[in-house]
N, C-alpha and C positions, 0 to 999 in steps of 0.2 A: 319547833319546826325547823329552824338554822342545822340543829344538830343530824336531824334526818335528811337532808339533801348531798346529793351527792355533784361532784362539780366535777365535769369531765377534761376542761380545758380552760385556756385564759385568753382575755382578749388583752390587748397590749394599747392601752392608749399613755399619750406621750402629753402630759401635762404641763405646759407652758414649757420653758426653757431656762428660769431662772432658781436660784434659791431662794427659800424664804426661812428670814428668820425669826426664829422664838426664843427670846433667852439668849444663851449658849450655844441652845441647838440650832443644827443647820436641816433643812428638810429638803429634800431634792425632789421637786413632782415627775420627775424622768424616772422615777425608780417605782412607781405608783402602777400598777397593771388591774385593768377592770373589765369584769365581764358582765352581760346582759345575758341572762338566761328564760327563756319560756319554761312555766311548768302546766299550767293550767288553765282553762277556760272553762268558763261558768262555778267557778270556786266558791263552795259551799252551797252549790245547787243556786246561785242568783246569776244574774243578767253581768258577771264581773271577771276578772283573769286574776291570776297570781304568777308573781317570775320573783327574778333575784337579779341581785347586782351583786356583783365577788371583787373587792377589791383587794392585791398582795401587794403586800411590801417587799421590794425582791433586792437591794441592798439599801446602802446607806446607813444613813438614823432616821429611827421610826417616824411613824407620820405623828405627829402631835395627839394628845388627848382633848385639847381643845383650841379652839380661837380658828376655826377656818370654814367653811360652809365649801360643798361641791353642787353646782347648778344645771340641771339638762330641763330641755323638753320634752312635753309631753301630751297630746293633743287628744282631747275627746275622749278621755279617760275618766272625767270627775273631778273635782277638785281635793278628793280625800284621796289623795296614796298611804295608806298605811304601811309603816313601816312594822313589821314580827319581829324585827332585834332592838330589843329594849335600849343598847347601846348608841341606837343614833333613831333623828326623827326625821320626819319629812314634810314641807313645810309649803305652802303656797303662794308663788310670787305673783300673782295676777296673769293672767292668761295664760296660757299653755309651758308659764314656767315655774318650776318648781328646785327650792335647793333641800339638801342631805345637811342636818347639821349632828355635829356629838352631844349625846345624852350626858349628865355628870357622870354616870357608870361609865362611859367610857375610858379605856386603858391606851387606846393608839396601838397601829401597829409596826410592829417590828422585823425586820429580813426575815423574807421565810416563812408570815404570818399572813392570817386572810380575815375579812370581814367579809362574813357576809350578812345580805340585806335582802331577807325576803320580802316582798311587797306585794301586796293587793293595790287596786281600784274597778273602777266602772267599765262595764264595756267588755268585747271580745276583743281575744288579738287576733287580729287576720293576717297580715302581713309584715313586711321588715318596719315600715314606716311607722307601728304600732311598738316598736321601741325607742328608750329614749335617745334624744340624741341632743348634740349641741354644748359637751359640757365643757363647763370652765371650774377650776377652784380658786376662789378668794381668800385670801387669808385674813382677818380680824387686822392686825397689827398693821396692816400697810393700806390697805383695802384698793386692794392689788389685784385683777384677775390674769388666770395662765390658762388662756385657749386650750383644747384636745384637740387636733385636728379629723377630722370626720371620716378622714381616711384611714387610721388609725383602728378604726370601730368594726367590729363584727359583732355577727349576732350567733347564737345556739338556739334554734330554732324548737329543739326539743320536736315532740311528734307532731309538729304544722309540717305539713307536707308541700311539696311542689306540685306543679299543674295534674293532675289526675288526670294520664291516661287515657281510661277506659271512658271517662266521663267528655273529654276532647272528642273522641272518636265516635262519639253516639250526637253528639250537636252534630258533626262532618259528615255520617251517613250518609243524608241526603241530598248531596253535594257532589258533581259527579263532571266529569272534565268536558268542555263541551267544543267544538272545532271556532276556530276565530271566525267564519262567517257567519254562526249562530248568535256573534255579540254583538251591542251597539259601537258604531263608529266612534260613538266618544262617552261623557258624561257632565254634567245630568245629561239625561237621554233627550231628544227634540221632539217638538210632538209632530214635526214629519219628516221622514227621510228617506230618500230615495237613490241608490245604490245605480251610478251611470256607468260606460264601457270606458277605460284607461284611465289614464292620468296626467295630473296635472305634474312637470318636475321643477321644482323649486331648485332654480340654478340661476347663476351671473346673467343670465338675460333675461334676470323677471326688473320692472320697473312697479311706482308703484302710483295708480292716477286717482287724487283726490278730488269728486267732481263735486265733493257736496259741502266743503268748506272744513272736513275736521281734520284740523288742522293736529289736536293732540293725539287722536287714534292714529293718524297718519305716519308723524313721530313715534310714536310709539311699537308700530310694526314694522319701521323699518330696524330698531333699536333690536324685534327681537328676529327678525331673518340675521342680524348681523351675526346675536351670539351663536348661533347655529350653525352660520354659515362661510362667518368669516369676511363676509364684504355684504356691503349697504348697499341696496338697492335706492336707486336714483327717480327722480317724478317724473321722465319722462328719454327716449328712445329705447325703450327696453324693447323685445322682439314679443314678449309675453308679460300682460299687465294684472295688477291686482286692482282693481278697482272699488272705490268707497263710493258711496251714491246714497245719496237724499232722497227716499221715495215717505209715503204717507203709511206711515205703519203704527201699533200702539207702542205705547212707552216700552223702552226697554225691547223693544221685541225685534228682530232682522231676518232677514233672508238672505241664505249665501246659495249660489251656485256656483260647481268648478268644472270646467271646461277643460280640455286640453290644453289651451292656449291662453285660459286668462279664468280669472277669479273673480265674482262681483260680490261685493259685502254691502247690503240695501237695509237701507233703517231709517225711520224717524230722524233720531237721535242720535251723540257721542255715545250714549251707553248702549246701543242698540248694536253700531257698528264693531265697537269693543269685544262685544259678547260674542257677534261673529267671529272675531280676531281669535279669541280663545277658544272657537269651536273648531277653527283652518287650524291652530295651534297644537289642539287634541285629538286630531285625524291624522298628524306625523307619526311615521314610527314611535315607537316606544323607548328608543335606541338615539333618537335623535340629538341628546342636551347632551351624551354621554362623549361626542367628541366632531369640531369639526366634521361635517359630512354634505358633499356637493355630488351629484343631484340630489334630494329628496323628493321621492313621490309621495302623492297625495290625490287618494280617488276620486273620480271624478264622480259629483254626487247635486241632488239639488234638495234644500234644507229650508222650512220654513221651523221659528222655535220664538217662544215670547216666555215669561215665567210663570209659574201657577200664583206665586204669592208678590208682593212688592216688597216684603222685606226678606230679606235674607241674610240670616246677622250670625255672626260670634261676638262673645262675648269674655274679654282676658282681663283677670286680674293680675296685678303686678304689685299690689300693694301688700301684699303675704310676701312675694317673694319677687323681688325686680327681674326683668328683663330689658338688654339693652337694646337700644334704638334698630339697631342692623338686624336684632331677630324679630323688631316690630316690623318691618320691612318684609323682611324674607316671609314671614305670616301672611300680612298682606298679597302679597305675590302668590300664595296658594290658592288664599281668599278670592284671588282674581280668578285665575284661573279655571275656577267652579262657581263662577258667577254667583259669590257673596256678594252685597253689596254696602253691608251692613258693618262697623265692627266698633262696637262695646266697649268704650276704655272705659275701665273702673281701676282708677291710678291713686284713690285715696279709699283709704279702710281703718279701721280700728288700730295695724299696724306697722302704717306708714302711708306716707302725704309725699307723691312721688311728679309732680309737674312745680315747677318753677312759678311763681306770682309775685312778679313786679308791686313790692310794698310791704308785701308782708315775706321779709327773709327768714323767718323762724321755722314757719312750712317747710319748707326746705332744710334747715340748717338742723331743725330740731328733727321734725317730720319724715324724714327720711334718712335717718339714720338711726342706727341699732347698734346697744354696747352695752361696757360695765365703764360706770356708774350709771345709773338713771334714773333713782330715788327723788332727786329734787328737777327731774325734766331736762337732765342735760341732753339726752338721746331719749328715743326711745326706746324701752327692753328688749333685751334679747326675745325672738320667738321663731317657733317650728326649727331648731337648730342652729340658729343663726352667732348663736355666741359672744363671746364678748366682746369681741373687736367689732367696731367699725369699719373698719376694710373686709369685711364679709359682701363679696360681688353679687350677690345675691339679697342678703337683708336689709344690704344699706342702697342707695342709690336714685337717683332721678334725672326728669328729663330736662333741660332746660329752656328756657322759651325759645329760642332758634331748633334747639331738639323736637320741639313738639310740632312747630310751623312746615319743619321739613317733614314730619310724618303725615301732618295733614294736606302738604301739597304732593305727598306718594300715596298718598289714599287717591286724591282728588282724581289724580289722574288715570289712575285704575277704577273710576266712578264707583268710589266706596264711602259709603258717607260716615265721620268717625262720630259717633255721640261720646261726649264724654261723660263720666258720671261724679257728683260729689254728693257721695256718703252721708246723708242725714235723716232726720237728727242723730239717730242710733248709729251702731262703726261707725263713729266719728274721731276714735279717742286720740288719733294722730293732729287732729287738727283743736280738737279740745288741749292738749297738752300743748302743744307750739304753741295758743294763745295765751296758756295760762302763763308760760314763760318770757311770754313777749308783756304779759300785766307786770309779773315781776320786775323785770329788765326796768320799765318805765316807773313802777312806783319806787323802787331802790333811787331812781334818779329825781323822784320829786314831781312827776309828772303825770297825773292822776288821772286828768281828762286821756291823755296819748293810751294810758296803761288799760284805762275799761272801752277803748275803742271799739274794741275786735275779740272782747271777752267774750268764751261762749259757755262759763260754767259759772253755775251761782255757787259761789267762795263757801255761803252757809249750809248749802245744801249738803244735809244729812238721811238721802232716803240710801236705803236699802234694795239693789238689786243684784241678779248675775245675769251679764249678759250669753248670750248662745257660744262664744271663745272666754267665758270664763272673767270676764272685765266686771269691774264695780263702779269705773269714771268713763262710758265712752259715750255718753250722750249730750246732743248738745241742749241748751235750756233756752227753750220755746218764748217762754218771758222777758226774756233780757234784749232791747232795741239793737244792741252790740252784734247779737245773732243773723240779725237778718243784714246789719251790713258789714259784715263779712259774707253772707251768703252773696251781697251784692257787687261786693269787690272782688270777690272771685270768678263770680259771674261776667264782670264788666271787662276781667284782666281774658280771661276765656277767649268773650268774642272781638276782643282787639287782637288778639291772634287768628283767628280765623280769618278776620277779613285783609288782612296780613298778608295768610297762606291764601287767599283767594277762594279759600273752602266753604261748602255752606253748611251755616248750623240755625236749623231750625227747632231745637228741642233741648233741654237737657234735662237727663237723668239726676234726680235727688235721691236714690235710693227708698229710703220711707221703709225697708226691714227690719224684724227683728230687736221692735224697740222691747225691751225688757220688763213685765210685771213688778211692780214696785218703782219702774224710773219717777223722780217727780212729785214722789207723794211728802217729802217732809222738806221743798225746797221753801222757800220764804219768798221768794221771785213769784214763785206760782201759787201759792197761795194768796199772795198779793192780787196778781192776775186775776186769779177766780174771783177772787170777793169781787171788783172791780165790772168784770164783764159776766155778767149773770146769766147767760146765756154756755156758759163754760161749766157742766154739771161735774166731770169727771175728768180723769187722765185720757180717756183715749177721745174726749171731745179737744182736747190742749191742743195735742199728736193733729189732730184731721186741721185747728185752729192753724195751726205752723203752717200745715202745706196750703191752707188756702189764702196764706199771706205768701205766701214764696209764689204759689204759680199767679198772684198780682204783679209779685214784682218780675216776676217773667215774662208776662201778658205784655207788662208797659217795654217792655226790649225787644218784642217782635219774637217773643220764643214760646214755646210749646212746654209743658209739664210732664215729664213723663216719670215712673217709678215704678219698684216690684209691687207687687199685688197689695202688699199690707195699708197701701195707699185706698183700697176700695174693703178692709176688713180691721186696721186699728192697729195696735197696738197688744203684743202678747196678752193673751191669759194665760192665770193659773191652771186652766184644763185643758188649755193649749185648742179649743173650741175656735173652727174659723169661718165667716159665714160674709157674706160679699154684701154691703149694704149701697144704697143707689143715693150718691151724693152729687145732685144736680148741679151744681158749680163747679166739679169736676166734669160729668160727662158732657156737659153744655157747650162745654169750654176746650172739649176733644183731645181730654189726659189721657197719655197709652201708660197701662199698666204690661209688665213680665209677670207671670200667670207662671209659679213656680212649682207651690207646693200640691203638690197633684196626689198627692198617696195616704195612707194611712185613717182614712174615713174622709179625706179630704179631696179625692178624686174629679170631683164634678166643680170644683174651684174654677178654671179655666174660662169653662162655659158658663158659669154664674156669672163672673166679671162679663164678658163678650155678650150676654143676654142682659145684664143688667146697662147698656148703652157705654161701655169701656173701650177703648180702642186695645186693643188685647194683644199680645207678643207670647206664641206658646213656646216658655223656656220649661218644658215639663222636668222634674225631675228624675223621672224613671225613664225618661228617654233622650234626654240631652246638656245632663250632667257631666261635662268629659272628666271630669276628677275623679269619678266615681272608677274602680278597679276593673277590667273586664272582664277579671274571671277568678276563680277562687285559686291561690296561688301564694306562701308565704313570699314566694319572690316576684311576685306581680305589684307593683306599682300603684300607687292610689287608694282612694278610700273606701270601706266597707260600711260604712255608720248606717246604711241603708240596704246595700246591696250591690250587686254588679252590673253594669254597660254593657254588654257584648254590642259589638256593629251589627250583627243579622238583628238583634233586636231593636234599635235605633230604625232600622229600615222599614221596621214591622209599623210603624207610628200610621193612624190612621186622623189624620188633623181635626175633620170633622166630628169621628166618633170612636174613640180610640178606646171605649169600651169594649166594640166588636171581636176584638183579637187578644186583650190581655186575658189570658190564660192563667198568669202567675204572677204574685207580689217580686217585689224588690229584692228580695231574698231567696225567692225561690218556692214559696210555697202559693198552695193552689189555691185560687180563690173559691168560696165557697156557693153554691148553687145560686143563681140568683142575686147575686152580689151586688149589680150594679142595676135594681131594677129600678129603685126609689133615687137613683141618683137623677141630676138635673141632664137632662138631655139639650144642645143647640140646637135653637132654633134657627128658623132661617132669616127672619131678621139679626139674630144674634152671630149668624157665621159672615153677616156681611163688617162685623165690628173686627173677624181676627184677620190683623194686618199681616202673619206672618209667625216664621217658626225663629227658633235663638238656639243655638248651643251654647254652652258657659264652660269657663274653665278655671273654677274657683283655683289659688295660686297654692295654697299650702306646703302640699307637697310639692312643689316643682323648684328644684333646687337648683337645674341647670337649661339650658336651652335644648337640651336633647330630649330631656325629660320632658320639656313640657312641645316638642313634635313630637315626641309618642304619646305623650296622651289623646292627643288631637288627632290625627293620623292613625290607624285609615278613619276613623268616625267621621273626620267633617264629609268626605261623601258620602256618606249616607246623608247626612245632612242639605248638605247641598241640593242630593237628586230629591229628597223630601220637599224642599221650599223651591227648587227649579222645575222640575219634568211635570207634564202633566198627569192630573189624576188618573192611575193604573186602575185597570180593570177587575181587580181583584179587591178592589176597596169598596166596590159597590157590589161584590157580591152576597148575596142576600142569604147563602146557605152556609150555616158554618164552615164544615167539613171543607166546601168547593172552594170555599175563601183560605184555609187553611192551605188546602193544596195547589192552590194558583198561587200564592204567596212565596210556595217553595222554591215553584220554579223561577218565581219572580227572584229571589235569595236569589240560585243557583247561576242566574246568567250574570248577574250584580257579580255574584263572590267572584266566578272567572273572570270578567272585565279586571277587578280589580288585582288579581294575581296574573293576568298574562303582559294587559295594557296599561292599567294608571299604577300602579308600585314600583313596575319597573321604570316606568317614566320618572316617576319621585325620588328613583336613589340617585337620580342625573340630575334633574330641573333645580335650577339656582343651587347648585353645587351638591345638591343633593338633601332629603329631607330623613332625617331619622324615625322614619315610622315605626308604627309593630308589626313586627314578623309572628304570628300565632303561632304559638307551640304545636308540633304533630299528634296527633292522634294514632293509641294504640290499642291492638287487642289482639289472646289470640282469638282465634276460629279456627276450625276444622285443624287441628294440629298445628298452624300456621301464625306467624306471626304478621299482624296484617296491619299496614300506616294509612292515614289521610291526615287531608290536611283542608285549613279552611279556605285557601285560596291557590284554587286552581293554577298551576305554573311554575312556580316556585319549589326549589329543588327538597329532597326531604333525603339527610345522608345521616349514617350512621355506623355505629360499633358495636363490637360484641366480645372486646376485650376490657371494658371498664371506663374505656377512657370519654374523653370530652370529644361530641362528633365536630369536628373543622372542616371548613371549607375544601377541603381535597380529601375527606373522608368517602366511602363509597356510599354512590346514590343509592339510595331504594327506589326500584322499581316494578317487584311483584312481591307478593306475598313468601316471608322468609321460611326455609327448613333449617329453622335454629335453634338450638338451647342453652339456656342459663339467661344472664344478664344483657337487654339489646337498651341503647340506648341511640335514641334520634334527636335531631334537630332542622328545622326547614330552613332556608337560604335564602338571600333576596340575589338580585342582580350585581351586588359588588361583593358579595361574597360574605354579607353581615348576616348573625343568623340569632335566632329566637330562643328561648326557654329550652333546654332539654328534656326531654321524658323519656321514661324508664318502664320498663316493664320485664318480668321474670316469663321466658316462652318456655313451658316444660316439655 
C-alpha cells in the first residue's frame, strides 16, 4: 500500500529543539518534517478511515533505527490504529493517546528520505480535528520529550471538502430579510410587549431610585450605564429616574415600563429586577458597547415577562481542556445577559482535577497537569493534543480557591446559580490517579493509616474494562470507606467556599455516567462487599449502592443529589440497552437527573426518567450538545461522532414533545414511517417533573478561548429563548405541515434578530464575543449566480479573481452575471468573517 500512495506536499513540524544522542550519532528533530494525509473513509467497505503520516529527513544524520517512540493524539478513532508499514507499529497509550514505535526492520532515515505510515482505525474523518495532533518524540536513552508545536501542523485534506455551497443555500432559502419593525425588541422574546410613542434618552441626567431595597441590581446598573456611557449615574437629583420597585410578582418574573422621562423595573425579587436590567440593556442600539455614546435612545414601551422554565443552564467543561478564570466571567456575562441562570461547572473528568481543595494538594499538583513522564502518576498524560509539557495553557491548569470564591460571587451577583460537578464514580481517573500518588507519597514514608486515607482504587483490582475515552483505571471503587471520605472532603472543602463567596448551593452534581461494562467484576474490595451485604446481586446494584450512600452523605449537609440520567438506568451494557428503572430513595428524596442520551432507539429516555417521578434537566443530545459541529465542513470545528448542531435546529426543540418535528436523525437521515409510535410519550404528571433545558459543551476540542465562543455562540440563544420565552404557537400545532410552516417563520424572524441586533451587539459587548459567522450560501440559477446567507444583515462580499474575499472586498448584493471561479464570505460588524465558499458560475 506505502508503495502506491502518492504524497503531494509536506507539513514542516519542528521537533523539540535539542539534540539527541545515540552512540556517536547526533540526531537533530529540527531536520524531522511530517505530514498527515486523508485518503479514505469507510476503508474496506467498514464503519473506518485510512490516511498516512510522511515523515522526511531533510538534513543532518539520519533519524536512528531504533530507541525512540513519536507520540500524538487521537480521539474516537478506536483503539487499534494499524500501522500498513511493517517498518514501525503503533501502539496504545491509554486514552486518546497513542505512540509510533520502529519495528526491527527498521533501517531509519536519512536526508532526503521518507517514511511513510499508512494507517487505519475506526470511525469517519469529518473534519481537521479527526487528525492527529499533539506530537512529541521521546527518545529511549534519555527519556527526554521534544514538544511539535501545533502551529507547525497542517493538514492535506485530500477529497473532504469545505462547506457545500449548494447545500448552505438550500437550508437559507427560506430565510428572507425582514424590516427592523417586524422583529422583537429584544431576546428571548417577552410574553408581552407593547411598542409606546418616543423615547426614553439615556444621558447625564438620568439618576437611578432604588425604592425596593436591591441594593446589588442597583450596583450593578449603574456599573453598566458607566461602561457605555462613561459617567455613573447617581441615586438621586437626576432630572430623569430609573426606577427599581418591589411590587408582588412570581419569582424571577418583572415588569418594565419606559417613559420619556423615567424607567420603572417592578419585580418580586433581585433576579426579577436583573432580568429587567438586561431586557433595558437589549432594547439599546445594537452599536451601543462598540464606543462611548451619549445620548442613547431607547423606546418607550411597557413589558410584562416571567420564564417558561426555572432552570436555564449551561453546562462547561474544562477538565478536557482549561479555561481561565476571565473567560469564566466573560461567559457568565453572556449567560446574564440571556437570562441563564444556570451554569454547570464540570472542573473534574477523567483528564484533569481542575479546582483547588484545601488538604488534599495532589488534586491539583497531580490532577491538573499534563506531560511527559507520567507512567508512575507524576502528571497526568498528555490528551486531545496537549503534549508533553506542562506549560500547555490549555491542558494543564486550575482554579484556585480565591479563584473559584470570586467566580461564585460573579455568578451570584448576575443570579446565576453555579453547580459544581465531581465526576463519579466513572471519569474519575484524575482524581483516582492523584490519590493513588498521594498512597504512595505516604507509604514510601511509612505511613499507612495517612497513605489509604483518601484511596479511591483497589491496588488488587484486576477487572477488565474500556471506558467510553479509551481509559482502563478511571473508576472509583465503591467498596473501599476511603471513597466516600473523600467524596466527603471535597464535598465539605466545596461548601466552605461557597458560604465564603455568599453563594447558595443547594445540590451537587456526582456525575453517575458512562461507568464501563466489566468496571468491578474481578476487584477483591467488591467481592468482599458482595459476599457481606447480600442484598448486592450484581455490578450495577454496587453502581445504584454508591449513589445511595453519597446522596446520605449529602442529605446530612443540607444538599440535594443530582446526576446524568445513568443514575435512574445503571451502569453500561454490553448491548449498550437503556431503560429508566424507578428507584424510590432517589425520587423520594427529589434527585435531578441530565436526561442526555436521547437518540439511537434511545429517544424517549427523557420522558421515561420525568414520568418515572425524576426531577429531569433536558441536556438532549441532538439538540443541545454544543461540541457537536454545525455543519458538514473539513474546516468546521467540532465533533461528528453523532452528527451535526445547526442553531435553526436547536430552536426547532419542542420540550414537551420533541417527537412532533424530528424529521431526521443526527446525521441526517430520515427517520422511518412511524418511528416514534411505541415510544414513551410525557405525561402530564410527568411534564410537571422537567425542571428545565441545559446546553453542554463537552471541552475536547476547545483548545482556545475563541474556540470555545464559537462553539457556543450564536447556539446559546437559541437556547436561551427555548428555556425563557413563552411557549410559541407553533408548538401546539396540531397539523404537521401548519407546524412546519409556522416554524419557518418562527426561524426566519429569530435568524434576522440575530443578524441585524444581537451579533452585532456581541462583537462589541465585553470587548467583544467570538461567535460564528455562517458561511454564505451559493448557486447558480437562471444563468445567475445567486448568495444567501443564514442571518440576515451581515454583509456577504466577494471575488472572482481566486483570491481570499476580505473585509474591503466587494459586497454582493444582487444576483451576479459572472463566469469562472466566485468565491464569498459573510462579515460581522468588525469586519471578521466566516468559511469561504466556492462555487464554478458557467
Amino acid at each position: 500500500m506505502s508503495k502506491r500512495l502518492t504524497i503531494t506536499f509536506l507539513i514542516v513540524l519542528l521537533v523539540g529543539s535539542g539534540n539527541l544522542g545515540y552512540g556517536q550519532a547526533v540526531f537533530n528533530t529540527k531536520d524531522l518534517r511530517i505530514k498527515w494525509a486523508f485518503i479514505t473513509n469507510h476503508y474496506q467497505d467498514k464503519p473506518g478511515f485510512l490516511a498516512a503520516l510522511t515523515i522526511n529527513q531533510t538534513a543532518g544524520n539520519k533519524m536512528p533505527a531504533k530507541g525512540w517512540k513519536l507520540y500524538f493524539s487521537l480521539r474516537y478513532h478506536g483503539i487499534n490504529l494499524t500501522s500498513q508499514n511493517k517498518d514501525v507499529v503503533i501502539e496504545h497509550g491509554g486514552g486518546d493517546l497513542f505512540c509510533i514505535k520502529p519495528a526491527a526492520s527498521f533501517k531509519g532515515i536519512s536526508k532526503g528520505s521518507a517514511l511513510i505510515i499508512p494507517f487505519n482505525g475506526g470511525g469517519i474523518i469529518a473534519n481537521y480535528h479527526d487528525a492527529p495532533s499533539g506530537f512529541f518524540w521521546v527518545s529511549d536513552s534519555d527519556n527526554l520529550p521534544y514538544d511539535i508545536p501545533e502551529s507547525n501542523i497542517t493538514h492535506d485534506s485530500g477529497t473532504l471538502k469545505g462547506a457545500d455551497a449548494q447545500e448552505i443555500f438550500n437550508l437559507n432559502k427560506g430565510t428572507t430579510n425582514l424590516p427592523d419593525d417586524k422583529l422583537p425588541a429584544f431576546l428571548p422574546q417577552p410574553v408581552t410587549y407593547t411598542q409606546n410613542k418616543g423615547y426614553f434618552k439615556l444621558d447625564k441626567s438620568v439618576s437611578i431610585v432604588n425604592a425596593g431595597g436591591f441594593m446589588n441590581e442597583a450596583g450593578y446598573l449603574a456599573k453598566e450605564i458607566s461602561a457605555i456611557t462613561s459617567y455613573t449615574p447617581v441615586s438621586a437629583g437626576g432630572r430623569k429616574k430609573i426606577v427599581l420597585r418591589r411590587i408582588g410578582l412570581p419569582k424571577e418574573a418583572y415588569d418594565l415600563r419606559i417613559a420619556a422621562d423615567s424607567i420603572i423595573i417592578s419585580a418580586s425579587d433581585g433576579a426579577g429586577i436583573f432580568y429587567g436590567i438586561q431586557s433595558l440593556k437589549n432594547m439599546l442600539p445594537a452599536d451601543a458597547w462598540s464606543s462611548k455614546q451619549v445620548p442613547l435612545n431607547i423606546p418607550c414601551a411597557t413589558v410584562h415577562d416571567e420564564p417558561r422554565f426555572s432552570v436555564r443552564a449551561f453546562m462547561l467543561d474544562v477538565s478536557r481542556n482549561f479555561q481561565p478564570k476571565a473567560e469564566i466571567m466573560k461567559l457568565l456575562d453572556v449567560m446574564a445577559l440571556y437570562k441563564l441562570n444556570t451554569f454547570h461547572f464540570h472542573f473534574t473528568d477523567d483528564e484533569g482535577w481542575r479546582i483547588e481543595i484545601p488538604g488534599l494538594p495532589e488534586l491539583t499538583a497531580i490532577g491538573s497537569n499534563r506531560g511527559y513522564p507520567y507512567m508512575r502518576n507524576e502528571r497526568m498524560q498528555p490528551s486531545y493534543g496537549s503534549g508533553a509539557s506542562t506549560a500547555n495553557k490549555m491542558g494543564s491548569g486550575f482554579y484556585s480557591r480565591n479563584d473559584f470564591i470570586e467566580i461564585l460571587q460573579y455568578a451570584q451577583s448576575r443570579h446565576i446559580k453555579v453547580i459544581p460537578e465531581i465526576e463519579s464514580p466513572g471519569h474519575a481517573r484524575a482524581a483516582v490517579k492523584a490519590m493513588e500518588a498521594r498512597y504512595y507519597k505516604y507509604m514510601k514514608a511509612g505511613d499507612r493509616k495517612k497513605a489509604a486515607e483518601y484511596l479511591l482504587s483497589d491496588l488488587q483490582d484486576s477487572s477488565k474494562y474500556l471506558s467510553a475515552q479509551y481509559f482502563k483505571d478511571n473508576v472509583m471503587n465503591p467498596a473501599l470507606p476511603s471513597t466516600y471520605r473523600f467524596v466527603a472532603k471535597v464535598v465539605d472543602e466545596l461548601k466552605a467556599m461557597y458560604q465564603e463567596a455568599g453563594a447558595d448551593l443547594t445540590m451537587i452534581h456526582m456525575g453517575g455516567d458512562e461507568v464501563p461494562a466489566g468496571t468491578w467484576e474481578m476487584s477483591p474490595a467488591i467481592r468482599a462487599m458482595m459476599k457481606k451485604n447480600t442484598v448486592l446481586h450484581n455490578i450495577n446494584d454496587v453502581f445504584l449502592s454508591y449513589f445511595k450512600q453519597v446522596q446520605q452523605l449529602l442529605g446530612r449537609r443540607g444538599l440535594k443529589l443530582y446526576a446524568w440520567e445513568e443514575l435512574a438506568i445503571g451502569t453500561e451494557k454490553n448491548n449498550q440497552s437503556r431503560k429508566v428503572i424507578s428507584i424510590p430513595e432517589f425520587i423520594n428524596n427529589g434527585v435531578s437527573v441530565d436526561a442526555w442520551y436521547n437518540v439511537g432507539g434511545n429517544e424517549d429516555i427523557p420522558y421515561q426518567a420525568a414520568n418515572a417521578g425524576y426531577k429531569t434537566v433536558l441536556t438532549c443530545i441532538d439538540y443541545f450538545y454544543f461540541d457537536l459541529a454545525y455543519q458538514r465542513s473539513f474546516y468546521e470545528p467540532g465533533d461528528e461522532w453523532l452528527g451535526f448542531l445547526e442553531t435553526k435546529k436547536m430552536l426547532s426543540f419542542i420540550p414537551y414533545n420533541y417527537y412532533r418535528n424530528a424529521k431526521v436523525d443526527m446525521p441526517g437521515n430520515p427517520y422511518a414511517a412511524g418511528y416514534f409510535e411505541n415510544k414513551q410519550r410525557l405525561t402530564p404528571e410527568g411534564s410537571k417533573n422537567i425542571r428545565g433545558i441545559q446546553g453542554a459543551l463537552w471541552g475536547e476540542n476547545i483548545k482556545s478561548a475563541r474556540q470555545m465562543e464559537y462553539m457556543i455562540l450564536p447556539r446559546l440563544l437559541a437556547l436561551a429563548e427555548k428555556a425563557w420565552a413563552k411557549q410559541p404557537q407553533w408548538e401546539t400545532e396540531q397539523d404537521t405541515a401548519k407546524l412546519s410552516a409556522q416554524y419557518e417563520q418562527y426561524w426566519n424572524i429569530f435568524a434576522n434578530q440575530l443578524g441585524k441586533k444581537e451579533l452585532p451587539k456581541l462583537a462589541w459587548y465585553r470587548g467583544g464575543y467570538y461567535f460564528r459567522i455562517p458561511a454564505a450560501g451559493l448557486m447558480q440559477l437562471d444563468g445567475l449566480g445567486k448568495a444567501n446567507q443564514q442571518f440576515p444583515g451581515m454583509a456577504i462580499r466577494y471575488t472572482t479573481n481566486g483570491a481570499e474575499p476580505g473585509s474591503q472586498s466587494t459586497i454582493y448584493n444582487r444576483p451576479l452575471k459572472l463566469k469562472g471561479k466566485v468565491k464569498m464570505r459573510v462579515f460581522d460588524a468588525r469586519g471578521r468573517g466566516g468559511e469561504t465558499t466556492t462555487i464554478e458560475v458557467e
